[in-house]
N, CA, C and O atoms as a printed pandas DataFrame, in Angstrom:
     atom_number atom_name residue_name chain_id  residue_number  x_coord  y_coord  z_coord
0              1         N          UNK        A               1  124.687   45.923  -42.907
1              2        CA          UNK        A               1  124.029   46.968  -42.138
2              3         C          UNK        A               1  124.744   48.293  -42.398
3              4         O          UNK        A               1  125.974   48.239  -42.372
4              5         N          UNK        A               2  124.130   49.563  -42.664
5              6        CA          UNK        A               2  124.348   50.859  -42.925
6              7         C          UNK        A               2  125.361   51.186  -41.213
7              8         O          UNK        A               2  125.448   50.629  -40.119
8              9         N          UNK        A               3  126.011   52.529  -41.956
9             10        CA          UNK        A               3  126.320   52.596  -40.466
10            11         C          UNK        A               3  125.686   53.938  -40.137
11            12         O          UNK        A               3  125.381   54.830  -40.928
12            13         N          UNK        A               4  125.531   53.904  -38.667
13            14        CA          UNK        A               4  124.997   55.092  -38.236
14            15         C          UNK        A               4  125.553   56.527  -38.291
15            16         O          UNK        A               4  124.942   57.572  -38.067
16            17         N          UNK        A               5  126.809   56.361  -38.629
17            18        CA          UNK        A               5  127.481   57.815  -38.610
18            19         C          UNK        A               5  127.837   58.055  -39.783
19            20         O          UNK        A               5  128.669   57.481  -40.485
20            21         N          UNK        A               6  127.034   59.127  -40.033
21            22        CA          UNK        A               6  126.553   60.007  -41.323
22            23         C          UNK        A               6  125.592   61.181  -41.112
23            24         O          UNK        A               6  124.678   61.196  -40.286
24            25         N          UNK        A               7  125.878   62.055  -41.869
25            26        CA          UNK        A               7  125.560   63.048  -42.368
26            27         C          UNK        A               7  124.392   63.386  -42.805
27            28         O          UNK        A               7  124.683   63.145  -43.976
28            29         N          UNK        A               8  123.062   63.820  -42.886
29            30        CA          UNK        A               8  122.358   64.480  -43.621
30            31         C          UNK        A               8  122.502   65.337  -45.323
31            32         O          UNK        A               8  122.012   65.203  -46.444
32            33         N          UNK        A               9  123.581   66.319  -44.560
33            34        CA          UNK        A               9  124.527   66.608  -45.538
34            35         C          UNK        A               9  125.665   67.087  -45.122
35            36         O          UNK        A               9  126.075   68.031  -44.445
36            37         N          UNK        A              10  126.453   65.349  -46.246
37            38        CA          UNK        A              10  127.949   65.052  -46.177
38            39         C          UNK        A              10  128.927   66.060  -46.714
39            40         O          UNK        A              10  130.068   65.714  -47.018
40            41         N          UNK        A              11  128.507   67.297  -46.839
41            42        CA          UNK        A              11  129.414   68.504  -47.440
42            43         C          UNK        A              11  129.334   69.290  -46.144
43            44         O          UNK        A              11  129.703   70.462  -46.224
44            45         N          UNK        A              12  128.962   68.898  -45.090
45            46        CA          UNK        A              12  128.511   69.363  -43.766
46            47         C          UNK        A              12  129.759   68.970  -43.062
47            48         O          UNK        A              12  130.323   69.903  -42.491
48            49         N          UNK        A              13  130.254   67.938  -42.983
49            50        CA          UNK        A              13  131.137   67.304  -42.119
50            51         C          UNK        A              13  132.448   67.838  -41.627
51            52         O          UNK        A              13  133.039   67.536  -40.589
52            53         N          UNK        A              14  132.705   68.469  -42.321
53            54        CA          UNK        A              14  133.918   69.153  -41.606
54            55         C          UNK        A              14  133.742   70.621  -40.982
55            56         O          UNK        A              14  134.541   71.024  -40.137
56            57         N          UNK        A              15  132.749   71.347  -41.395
57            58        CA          UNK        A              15  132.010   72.000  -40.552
58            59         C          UNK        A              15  131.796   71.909  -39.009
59            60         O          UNK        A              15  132.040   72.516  -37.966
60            61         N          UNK        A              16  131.309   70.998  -39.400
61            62        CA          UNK        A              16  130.464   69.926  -37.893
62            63         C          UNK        A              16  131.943   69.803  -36.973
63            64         O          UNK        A              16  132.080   70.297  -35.853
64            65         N          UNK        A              17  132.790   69.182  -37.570
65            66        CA          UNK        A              17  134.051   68.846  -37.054
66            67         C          UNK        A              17  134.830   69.928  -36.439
67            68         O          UNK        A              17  135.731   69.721  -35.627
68            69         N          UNK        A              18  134.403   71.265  -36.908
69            70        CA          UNK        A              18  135.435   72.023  -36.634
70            71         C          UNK        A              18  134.189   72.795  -35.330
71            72         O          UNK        A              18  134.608   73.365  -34.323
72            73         N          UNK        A              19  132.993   72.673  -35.582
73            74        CA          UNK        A              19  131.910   73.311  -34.474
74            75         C          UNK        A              19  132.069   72.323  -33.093
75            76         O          UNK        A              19  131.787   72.580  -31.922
76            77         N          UNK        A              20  132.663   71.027  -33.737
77            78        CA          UNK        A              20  132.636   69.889  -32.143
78            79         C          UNK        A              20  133.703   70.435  -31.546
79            80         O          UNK        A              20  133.659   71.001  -30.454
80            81         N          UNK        A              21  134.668   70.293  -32.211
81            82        CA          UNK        A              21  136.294   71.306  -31.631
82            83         C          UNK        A              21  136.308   72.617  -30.908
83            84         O          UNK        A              21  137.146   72.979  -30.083
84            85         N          UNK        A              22  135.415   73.182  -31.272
85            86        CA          UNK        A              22  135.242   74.912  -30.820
86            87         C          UNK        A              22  134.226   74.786  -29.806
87            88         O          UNK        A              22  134.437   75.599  -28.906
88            89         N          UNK        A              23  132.897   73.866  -29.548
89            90        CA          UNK        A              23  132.341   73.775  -28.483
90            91         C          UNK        A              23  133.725   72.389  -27.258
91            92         O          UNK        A              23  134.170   72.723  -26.159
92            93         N          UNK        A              24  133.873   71.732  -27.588
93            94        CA          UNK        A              24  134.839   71.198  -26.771
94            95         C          UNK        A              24  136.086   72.389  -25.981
95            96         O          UNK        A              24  136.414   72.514  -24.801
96            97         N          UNK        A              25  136.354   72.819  -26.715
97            98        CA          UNK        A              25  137.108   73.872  -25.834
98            99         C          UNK        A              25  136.828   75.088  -25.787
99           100         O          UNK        A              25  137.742   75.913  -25.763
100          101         N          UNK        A              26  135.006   75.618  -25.752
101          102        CA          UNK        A              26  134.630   76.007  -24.789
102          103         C          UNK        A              26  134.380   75.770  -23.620
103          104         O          UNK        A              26  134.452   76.557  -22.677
104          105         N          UNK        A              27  133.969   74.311  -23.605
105          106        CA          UNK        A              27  133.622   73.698  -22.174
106          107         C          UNK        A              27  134.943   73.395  -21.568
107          108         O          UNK        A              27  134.827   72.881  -20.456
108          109         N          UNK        A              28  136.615   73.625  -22.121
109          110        CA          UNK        A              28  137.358   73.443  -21.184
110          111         C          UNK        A              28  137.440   71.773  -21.376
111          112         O          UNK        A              28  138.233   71.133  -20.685
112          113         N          UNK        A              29  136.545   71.089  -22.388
113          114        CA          UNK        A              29  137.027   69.408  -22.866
114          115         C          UNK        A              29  138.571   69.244  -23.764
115          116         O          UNK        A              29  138.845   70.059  -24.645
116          117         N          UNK        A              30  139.308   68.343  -23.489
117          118        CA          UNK        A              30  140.372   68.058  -23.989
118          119         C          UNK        A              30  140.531   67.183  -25.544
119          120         O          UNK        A              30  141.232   66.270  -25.981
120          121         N          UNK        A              31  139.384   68.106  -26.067
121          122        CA          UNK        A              31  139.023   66.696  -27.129
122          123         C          UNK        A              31  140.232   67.023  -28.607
123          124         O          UNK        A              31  140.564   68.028  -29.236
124          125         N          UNK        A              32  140.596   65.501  -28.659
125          126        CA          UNK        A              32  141.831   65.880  -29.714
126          127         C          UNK        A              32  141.606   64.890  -31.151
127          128         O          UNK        A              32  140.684   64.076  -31.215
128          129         N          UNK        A              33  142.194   65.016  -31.817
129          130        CA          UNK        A              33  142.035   64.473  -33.044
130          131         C          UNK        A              33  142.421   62.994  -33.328
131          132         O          UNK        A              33  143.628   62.753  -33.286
132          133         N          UNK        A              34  141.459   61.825  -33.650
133          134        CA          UNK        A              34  141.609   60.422  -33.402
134          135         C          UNK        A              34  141.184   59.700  -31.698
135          136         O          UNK        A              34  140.171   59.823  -31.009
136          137         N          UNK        A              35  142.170   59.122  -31.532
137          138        CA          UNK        A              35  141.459   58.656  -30.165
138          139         C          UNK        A              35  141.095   59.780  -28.904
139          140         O          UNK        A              35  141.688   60.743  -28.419
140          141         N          UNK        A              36  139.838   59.125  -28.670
141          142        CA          UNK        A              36  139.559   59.851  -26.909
142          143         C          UNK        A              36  139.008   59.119  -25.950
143          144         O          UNK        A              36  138.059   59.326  -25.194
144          145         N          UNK        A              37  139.868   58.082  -26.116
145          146        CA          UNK        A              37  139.152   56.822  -24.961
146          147         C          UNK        A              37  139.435   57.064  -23.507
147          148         O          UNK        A              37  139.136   56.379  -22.528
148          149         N          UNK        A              38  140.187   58.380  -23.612
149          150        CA          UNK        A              38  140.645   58.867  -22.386
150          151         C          UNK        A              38  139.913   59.660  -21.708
151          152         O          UNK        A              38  140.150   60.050  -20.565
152          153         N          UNK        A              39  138.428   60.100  -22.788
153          154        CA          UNK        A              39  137.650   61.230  -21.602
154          155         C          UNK        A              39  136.762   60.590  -21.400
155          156         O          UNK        A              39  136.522   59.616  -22.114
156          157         N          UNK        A              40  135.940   60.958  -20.295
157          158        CA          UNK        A              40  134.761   60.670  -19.762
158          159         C          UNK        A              40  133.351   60.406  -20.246
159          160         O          UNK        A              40  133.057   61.404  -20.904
160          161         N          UNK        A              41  132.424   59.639  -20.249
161          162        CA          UNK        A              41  131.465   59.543  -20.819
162          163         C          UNK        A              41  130.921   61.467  -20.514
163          164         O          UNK        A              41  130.982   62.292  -21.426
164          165         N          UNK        A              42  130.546   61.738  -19.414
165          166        CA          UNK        A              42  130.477   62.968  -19.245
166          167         C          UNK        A              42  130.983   63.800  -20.189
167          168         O          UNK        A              42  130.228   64.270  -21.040
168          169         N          UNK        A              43  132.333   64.100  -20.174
169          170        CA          UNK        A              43  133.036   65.174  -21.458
170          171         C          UNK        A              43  132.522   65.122  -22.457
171          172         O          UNK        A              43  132.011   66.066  -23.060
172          173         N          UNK        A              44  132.594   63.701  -22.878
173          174        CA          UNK        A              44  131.835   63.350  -24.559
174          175         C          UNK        A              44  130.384   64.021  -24.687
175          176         O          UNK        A              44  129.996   64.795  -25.562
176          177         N          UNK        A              45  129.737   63.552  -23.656
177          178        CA          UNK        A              45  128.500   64.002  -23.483
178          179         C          UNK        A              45  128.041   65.439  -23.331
179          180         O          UNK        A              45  127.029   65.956  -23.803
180          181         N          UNK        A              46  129.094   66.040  -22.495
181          182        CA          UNK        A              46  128.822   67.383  -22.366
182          183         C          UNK        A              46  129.250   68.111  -23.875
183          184         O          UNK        A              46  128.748   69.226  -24.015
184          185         N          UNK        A              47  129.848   67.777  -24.676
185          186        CA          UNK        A              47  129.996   68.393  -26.160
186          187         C          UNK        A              47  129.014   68.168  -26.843
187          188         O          UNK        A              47  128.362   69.137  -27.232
188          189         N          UNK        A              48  128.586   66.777  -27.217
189          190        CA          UNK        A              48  127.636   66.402  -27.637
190          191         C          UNK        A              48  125.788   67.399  -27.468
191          192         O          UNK        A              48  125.097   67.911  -28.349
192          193         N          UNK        A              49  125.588   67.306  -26.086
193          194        CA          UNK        A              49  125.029   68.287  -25.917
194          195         C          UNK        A              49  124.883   69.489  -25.795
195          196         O          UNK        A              49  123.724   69.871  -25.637
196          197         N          UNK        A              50  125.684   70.240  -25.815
197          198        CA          UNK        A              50  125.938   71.619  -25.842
198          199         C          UNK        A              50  126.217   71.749  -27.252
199          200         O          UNK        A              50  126.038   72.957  -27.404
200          201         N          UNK        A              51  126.433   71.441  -28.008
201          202        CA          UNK        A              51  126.555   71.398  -29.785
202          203         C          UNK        A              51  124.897   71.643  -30.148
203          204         O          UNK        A              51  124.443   72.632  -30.724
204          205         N          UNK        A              52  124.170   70.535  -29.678
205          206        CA          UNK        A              52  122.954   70.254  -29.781
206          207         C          UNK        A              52  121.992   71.997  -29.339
207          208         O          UNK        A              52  121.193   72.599  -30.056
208          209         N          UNK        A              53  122.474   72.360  -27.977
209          210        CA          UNK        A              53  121.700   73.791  -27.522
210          211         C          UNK        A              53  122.136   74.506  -28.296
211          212         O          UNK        A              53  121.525   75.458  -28.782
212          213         N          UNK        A              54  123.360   74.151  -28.573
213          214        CA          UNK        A              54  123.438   75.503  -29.786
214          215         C          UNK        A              54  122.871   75.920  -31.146
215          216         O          UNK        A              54  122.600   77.032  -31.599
216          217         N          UNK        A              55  122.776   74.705  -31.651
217          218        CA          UNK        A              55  122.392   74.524  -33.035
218          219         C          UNK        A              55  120.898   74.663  -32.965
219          220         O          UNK        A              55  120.231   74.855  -33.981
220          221         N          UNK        A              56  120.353   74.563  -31.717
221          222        CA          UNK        A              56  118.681   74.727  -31.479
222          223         C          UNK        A              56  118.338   75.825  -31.374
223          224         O          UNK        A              56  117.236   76.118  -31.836
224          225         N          UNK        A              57  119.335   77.081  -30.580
225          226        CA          UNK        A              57  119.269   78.843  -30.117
226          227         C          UNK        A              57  119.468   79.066  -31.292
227          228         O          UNK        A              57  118.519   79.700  -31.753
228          229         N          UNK        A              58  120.473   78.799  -32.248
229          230        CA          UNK        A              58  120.507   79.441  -33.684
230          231         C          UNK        A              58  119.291   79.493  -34.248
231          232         O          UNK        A              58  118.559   80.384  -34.679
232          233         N          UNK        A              59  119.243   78.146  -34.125
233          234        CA          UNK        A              59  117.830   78.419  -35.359
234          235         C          UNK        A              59  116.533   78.578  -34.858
235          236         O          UNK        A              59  115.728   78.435  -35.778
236          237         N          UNK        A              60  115.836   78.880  -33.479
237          238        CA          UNK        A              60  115.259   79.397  -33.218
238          239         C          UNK        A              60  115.498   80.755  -33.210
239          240         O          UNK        A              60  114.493   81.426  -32.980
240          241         N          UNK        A              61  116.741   81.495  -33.431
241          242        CA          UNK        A              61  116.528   83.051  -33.909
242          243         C          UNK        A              61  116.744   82.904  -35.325
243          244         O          UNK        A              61  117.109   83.984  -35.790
244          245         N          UNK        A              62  116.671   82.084  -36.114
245          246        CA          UNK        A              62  116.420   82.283  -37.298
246          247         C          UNK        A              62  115.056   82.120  -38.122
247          248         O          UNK        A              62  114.638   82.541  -39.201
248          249         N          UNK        A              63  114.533   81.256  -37.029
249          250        CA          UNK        A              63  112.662   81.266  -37.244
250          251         C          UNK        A              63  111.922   82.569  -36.811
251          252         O          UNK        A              63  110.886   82.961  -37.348
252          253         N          UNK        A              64  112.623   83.265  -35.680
253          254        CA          UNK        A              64  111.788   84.188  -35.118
254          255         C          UNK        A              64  112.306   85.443  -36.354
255          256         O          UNK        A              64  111.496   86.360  -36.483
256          257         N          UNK        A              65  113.227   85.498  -36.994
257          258        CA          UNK        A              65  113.498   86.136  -37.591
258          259         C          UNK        A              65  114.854   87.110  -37.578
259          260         O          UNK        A              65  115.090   87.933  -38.463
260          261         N          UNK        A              66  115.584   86.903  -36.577
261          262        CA          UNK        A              66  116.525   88.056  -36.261
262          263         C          UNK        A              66  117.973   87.311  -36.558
263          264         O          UNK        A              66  119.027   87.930  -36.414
């Protein structure tokens, strides 16, 4: 079985890595490098999604044009 964590595009990934890091401590999440069995489904979640609004506001001003 494939695994689920992957890339679209895998020249992306550390990108991504460094955008999860920079939204994590915007929200004030403690997220560190290797394990985080220590935060909250919440924390995880709240990066996770807020990565997600972001990457959606971008590129809806990049469709509208500005």
């Amino acid at each position: 079985m494939s695994s689920r964590n992957h890339s679209a595009v895998p020249e992306a990934r550390e990108a991504m890595d460094r955008f999860k890091y920079e939204v994590a401590s915007e929200l004030g999440v403690p997220l560190k490098h290797g394990y985080n069995g220590d935060l909250t489904s919440y924390q995880n979640g709240s990066v996770g999604g807020y990565m997600v609004k972001k990457m959606i506001a971008e590129q809806e001003k990049l469709m509208a044009g500005k």
